[in-house]
C-alpha positions in Angstrom: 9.2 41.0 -39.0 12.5 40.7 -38.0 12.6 41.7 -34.3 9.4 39.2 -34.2 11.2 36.2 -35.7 14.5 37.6 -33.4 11.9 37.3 -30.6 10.8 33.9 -31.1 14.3 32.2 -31.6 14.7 33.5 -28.2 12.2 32.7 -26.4 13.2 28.8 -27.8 16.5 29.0 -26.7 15.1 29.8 -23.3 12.5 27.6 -23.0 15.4 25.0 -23.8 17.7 26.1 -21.2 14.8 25.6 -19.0 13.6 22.1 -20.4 17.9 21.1 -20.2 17.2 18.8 -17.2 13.5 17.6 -18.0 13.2 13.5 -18.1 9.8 13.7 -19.8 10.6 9.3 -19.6 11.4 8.5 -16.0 10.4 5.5 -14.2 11.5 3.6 -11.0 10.5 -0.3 -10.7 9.6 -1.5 -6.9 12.0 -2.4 -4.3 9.4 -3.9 -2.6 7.5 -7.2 -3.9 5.3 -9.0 -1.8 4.0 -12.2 -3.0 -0.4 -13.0 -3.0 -0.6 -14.4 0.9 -2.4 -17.5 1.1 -5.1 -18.4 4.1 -5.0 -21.5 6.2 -6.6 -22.5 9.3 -5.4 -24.3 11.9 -5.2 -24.5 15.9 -2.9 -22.3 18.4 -1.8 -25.0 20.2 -0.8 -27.5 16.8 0.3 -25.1 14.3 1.8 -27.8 12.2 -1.5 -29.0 11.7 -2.7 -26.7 9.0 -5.2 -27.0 6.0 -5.6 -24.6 3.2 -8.7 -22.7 3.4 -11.4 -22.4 0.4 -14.3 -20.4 -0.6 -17.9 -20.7 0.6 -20.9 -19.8 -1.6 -23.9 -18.4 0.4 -27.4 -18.1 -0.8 -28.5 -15.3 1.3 -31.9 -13.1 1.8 -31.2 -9.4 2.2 -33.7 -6.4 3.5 -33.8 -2.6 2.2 -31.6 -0.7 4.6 -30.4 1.8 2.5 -31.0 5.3 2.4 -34.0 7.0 0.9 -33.4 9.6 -1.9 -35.8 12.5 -1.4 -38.3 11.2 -4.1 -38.9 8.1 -2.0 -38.8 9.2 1.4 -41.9 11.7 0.3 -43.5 8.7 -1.6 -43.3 6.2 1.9 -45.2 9.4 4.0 -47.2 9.9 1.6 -48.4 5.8 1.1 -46.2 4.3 4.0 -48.0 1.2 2.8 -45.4 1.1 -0.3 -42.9 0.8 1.5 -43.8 -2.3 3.3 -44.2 -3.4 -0.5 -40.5 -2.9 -0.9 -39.8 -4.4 2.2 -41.7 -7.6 1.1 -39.4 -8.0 -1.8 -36.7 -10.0 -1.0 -33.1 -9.2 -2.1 -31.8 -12.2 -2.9 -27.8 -12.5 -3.3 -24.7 -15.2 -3.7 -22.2 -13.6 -1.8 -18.6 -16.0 -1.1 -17.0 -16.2 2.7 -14.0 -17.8 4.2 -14.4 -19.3 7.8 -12.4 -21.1 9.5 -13.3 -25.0 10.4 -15.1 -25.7 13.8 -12.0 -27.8 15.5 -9.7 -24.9 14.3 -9.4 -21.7 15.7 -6.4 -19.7 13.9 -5.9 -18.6 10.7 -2.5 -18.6 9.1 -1.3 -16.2 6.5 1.7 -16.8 5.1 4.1 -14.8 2.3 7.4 -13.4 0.6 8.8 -10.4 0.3 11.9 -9.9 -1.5 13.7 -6.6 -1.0 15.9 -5.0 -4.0 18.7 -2.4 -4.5 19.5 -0.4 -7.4 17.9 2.6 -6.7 20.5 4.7 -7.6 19.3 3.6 -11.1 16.0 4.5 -12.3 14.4 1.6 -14.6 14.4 4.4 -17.6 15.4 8.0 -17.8 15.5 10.0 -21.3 17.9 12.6 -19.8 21.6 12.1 -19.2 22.1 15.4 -17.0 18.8 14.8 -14.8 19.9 10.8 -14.7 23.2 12.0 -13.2 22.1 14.8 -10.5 19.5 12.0 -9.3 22.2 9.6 -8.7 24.4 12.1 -6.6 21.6 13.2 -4.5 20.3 9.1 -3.8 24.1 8.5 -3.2 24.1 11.7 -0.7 20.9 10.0 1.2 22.5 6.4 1.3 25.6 7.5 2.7 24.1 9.8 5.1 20.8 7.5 6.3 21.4 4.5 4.7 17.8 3.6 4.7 17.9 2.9 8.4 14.5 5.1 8.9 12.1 3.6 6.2 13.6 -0.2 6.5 13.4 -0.2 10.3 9.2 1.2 9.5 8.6 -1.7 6.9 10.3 -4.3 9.7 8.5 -2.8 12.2 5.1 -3.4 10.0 6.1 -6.6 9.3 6.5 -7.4 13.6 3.0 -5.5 13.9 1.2 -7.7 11.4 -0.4 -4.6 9.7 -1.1 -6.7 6.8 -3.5 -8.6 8.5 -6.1 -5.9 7.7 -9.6 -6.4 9.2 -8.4 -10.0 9.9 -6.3 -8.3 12.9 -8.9 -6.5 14.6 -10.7 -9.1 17.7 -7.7 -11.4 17.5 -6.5 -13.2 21.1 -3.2 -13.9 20.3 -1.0 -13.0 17.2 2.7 -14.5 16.3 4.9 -12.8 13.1 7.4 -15.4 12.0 10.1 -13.8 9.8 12.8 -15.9 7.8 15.2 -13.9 5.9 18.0 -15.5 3.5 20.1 -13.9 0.7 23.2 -15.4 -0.4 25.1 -15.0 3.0 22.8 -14.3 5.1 20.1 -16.4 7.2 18.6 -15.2 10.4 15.1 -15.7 11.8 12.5 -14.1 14.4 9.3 -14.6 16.2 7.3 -11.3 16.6 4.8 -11.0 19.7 2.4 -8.2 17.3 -0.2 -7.3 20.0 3.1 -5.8 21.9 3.4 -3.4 18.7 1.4 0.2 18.4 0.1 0.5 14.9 -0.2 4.2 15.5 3.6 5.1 16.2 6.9 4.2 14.6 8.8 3.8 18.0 9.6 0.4 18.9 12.7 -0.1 20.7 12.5 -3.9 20.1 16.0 -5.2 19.2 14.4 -8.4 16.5 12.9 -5.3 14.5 16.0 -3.6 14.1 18.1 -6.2 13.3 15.7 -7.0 10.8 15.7 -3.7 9.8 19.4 -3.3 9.4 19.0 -6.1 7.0 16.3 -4.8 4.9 18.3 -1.5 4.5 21.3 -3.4 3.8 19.5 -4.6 0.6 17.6 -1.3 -0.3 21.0 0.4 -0.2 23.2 -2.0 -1.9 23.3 -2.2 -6.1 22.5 -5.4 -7.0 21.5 -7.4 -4.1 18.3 -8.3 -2.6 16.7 -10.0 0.6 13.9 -12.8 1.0 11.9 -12.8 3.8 9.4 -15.5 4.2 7.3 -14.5 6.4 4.2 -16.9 8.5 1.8 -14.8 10.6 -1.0 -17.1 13.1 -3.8 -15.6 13.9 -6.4 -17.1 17.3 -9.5 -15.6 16.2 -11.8 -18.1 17.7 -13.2 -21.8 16.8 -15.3 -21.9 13.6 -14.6 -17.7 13.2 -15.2 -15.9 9.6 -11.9 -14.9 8.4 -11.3 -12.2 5.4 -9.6 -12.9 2.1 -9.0 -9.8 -0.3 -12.4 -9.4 -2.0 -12.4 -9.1 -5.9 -13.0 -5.5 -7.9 -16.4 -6.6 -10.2 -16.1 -4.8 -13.4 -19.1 -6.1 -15.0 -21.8 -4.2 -12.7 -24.3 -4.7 -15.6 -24.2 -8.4 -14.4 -23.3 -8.1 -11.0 -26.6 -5.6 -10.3 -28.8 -8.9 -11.6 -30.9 -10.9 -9.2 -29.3 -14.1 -8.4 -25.3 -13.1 -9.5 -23.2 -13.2 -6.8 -22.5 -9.6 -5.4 -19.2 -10.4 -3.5 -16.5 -12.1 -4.9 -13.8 -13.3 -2.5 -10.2 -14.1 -4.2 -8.3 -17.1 -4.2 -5.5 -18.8 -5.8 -6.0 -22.9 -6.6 -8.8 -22.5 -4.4 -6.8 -21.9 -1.6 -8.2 -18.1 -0.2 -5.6 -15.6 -0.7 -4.9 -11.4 -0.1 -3.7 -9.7 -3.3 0.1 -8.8 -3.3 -1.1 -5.4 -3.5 -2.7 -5.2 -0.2 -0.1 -6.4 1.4 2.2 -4.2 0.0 -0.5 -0.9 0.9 0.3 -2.0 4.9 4.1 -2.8 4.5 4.4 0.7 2.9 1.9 2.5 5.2 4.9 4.2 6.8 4.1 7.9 6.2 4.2 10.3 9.8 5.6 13.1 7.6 2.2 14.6 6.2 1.4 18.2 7.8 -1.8 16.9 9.3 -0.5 14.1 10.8 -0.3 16.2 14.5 -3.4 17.5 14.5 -6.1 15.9 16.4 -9.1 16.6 14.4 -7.5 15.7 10.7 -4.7 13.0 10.9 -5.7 9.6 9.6 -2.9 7.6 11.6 0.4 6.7 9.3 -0.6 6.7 6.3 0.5 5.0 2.9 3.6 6.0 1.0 1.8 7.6 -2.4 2.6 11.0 -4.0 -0.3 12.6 -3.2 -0.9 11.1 -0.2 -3.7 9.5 -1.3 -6.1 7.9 1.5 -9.0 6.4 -0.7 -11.5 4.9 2.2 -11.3 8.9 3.0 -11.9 9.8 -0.1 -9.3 12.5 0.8 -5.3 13.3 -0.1 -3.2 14.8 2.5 -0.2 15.9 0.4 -1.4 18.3 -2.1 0.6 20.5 -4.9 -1.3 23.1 -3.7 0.6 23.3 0.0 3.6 21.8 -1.6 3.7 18.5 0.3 3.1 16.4 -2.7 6.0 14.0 -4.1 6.7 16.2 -7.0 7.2 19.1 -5.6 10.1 17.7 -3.3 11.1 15.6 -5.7 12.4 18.3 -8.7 14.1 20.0 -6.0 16.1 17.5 -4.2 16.9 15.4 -7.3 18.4 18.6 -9.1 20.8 19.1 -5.9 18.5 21.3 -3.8 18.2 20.4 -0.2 14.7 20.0 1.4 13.6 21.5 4.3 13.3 18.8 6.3 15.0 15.2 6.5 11.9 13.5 6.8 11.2 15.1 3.7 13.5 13.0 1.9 12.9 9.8 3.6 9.4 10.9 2.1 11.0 10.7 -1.8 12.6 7.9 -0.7 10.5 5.8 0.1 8.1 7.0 -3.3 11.0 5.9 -5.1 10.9 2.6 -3.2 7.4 1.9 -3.8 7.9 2.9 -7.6 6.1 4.4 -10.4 6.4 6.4 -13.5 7.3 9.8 -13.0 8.0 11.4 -15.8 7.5 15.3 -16.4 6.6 17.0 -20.0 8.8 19.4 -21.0 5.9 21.1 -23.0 4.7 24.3 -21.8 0.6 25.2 -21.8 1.4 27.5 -24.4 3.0 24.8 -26.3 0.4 22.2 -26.6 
């Protein structure tokens, strides 16, 4: 009984040892907010001449043009009339759009983005010992990078107008016009996008390092912060449909109903807008690091600063635990004092730590719970 009890009372001291460091309450807030981006439409060659853009409600008749599941496609051979049946029933829908008016043929998109420091300081952290090897190992990055790789990446997405999403893709002409003030500071550029490869992270362009130098000024500093307002236009072509962010419907049992609208379009005082966090996905869709990103057949392009590498339209993650890519796994190394492998490695923690989150770890073993 005793060598049992003896045997427990070490295994706790252990397993304390071991949990010493743990931050089981450890969260970062974002050092990068973008604001919604709101839509207006107006004309290349008069872009003071703008007016905001609203919603349209369409009444529109669909056909079937889905696919079959095997139930159905053996009831159309069998009866091929049925299925002129369905095809005879009309699916009717109210779907919103956005288009642009027909003496205008640019769409303007304009926004903020405000840059922070202070992240040498997470938000909250329950551990004095991990809170303190963090902030040696973030003060060891600033002093040797000093953010220059990711902020010149988020300047050069800014240039590239990667937030422009689908609304990029067809366009003649595109101009990025970038206004950044802080309390000293106040410097402007004009960005030619279609010059910019979306693909690649090697821009020699001296306007995107300067603004660059800027944002990393910000990101490394511990209190100050950066405002850029930024004014992106567009020439997509007279009287051309142009893409707000669309709304997430949560209430399928409605949405599924003849005669609800299926798509819902967002906007903000009915002026049509993009959700902050869509424009934030492209400013932060840095990531060249991940192990597939060189092969041919697998790479998705740069991809999105998440933990998991996360790719959703792919339904895929290219950093996994399991090959030791993932956030985590870097993370409880470097922070404890370890050094990675690789220095792109840490401007991979980096910038997770930029984008923000809550990271805490358990310090409760399976065994435990």
């Amino acid at each position: 009984m005793t060598n049992l009890v003896n045997l427990k009372l070490r295994r706790t001291t252990m397993a304390k040892k071991e949990n010493i460091d743990i931050a089981s309450v450890l969260s970062f807030e974002k050092k990068l907010i973008p604001s919604d981006g709101y839509m207006f439409g107006t004309s290349w060659d008069k872009k003071s001449e703008v007016t905001p853009l609203k919603l349209r409600e369409k009444a529109v008749r669909g056909t079937i043009s889905n696919r079959f599941n095997k139930n159905d496609s053996k009831t159309f051979l069998d009866d091929p009339m049925k299925l002129d049946a369905d095809v005879e029933r009309p699916n009717l829908q109210r779907v919103d759009a956005c288009a642009l008016d027909q003496n205008q043929d640019t769409l303007k998109l304009c926004f903020t983005l405000k840059v922070l420091g202070g992240i040498t300081n997470p938000s909250a952290c329950n551990n004095a010992l991990f809170k303190q090897s963090y902030k040696a190992a973030a003060k060891i990055y600033i002093d040797t990078h000093g953010f220059t790789e990711l902020a010149t990446r988020y300047a050069e997405n800014l240039a590239n107008a990667r937030f422009l999403w689908r609304n990029r893709f067809g366009a003649e002409r595109i101009e990025v016009r970038v206004n950044a003030s802080n309390k000293t500071v106040s410097q402007k550029w004009a960005f030619d996008a279609t010059k910019f490869n979306l693909h690649t992270f090697d821009s020699s362009d001296t306007s995107v390092k300067e603004l660059g130098a800027l944002i990393a000024n910000a990101l490394s500093s511990e209190d100050d912060y950066l405002l850029l307002d930024v004014n992106c236009y567009v020439q997509v072509g007279s009287s051309q449909e142009v893409y707000p962010s669309e709304e997430l419907v949560l209430d399928k049992s409605s949405s599924d109903k003849k005669g609800k609208k299926t798509k819902i379009l967002y906007a903000v005082n009915d002026i049509a807008a993009m959700h902050s966090q869509k424009i934030g996905n492209a400013i932060r869709t840095i990531d060249t690091w991940y192990p597939d990103f060189t092969n041919q057949e697998q790479t998705a392009g740069p991809i999105a600063i998440e933990p998991y590498g996360a790719v959703t339209n792919l339904g895929r993650s290219y950093r996994t635990p399991k090959d030791k890519q993932d956030f985590y796994t870097f993370f409880d190394a470097w922070a404890r004092g370890e050094q990675l492998a690789r220095v792109e490695d840490e401007h991979y923690v980096m910038a997770v730590l930029v984008r923000g989150g809550v990271f805490g770890k358990s310090d409760k073993k399976e065994s435990d719970k």
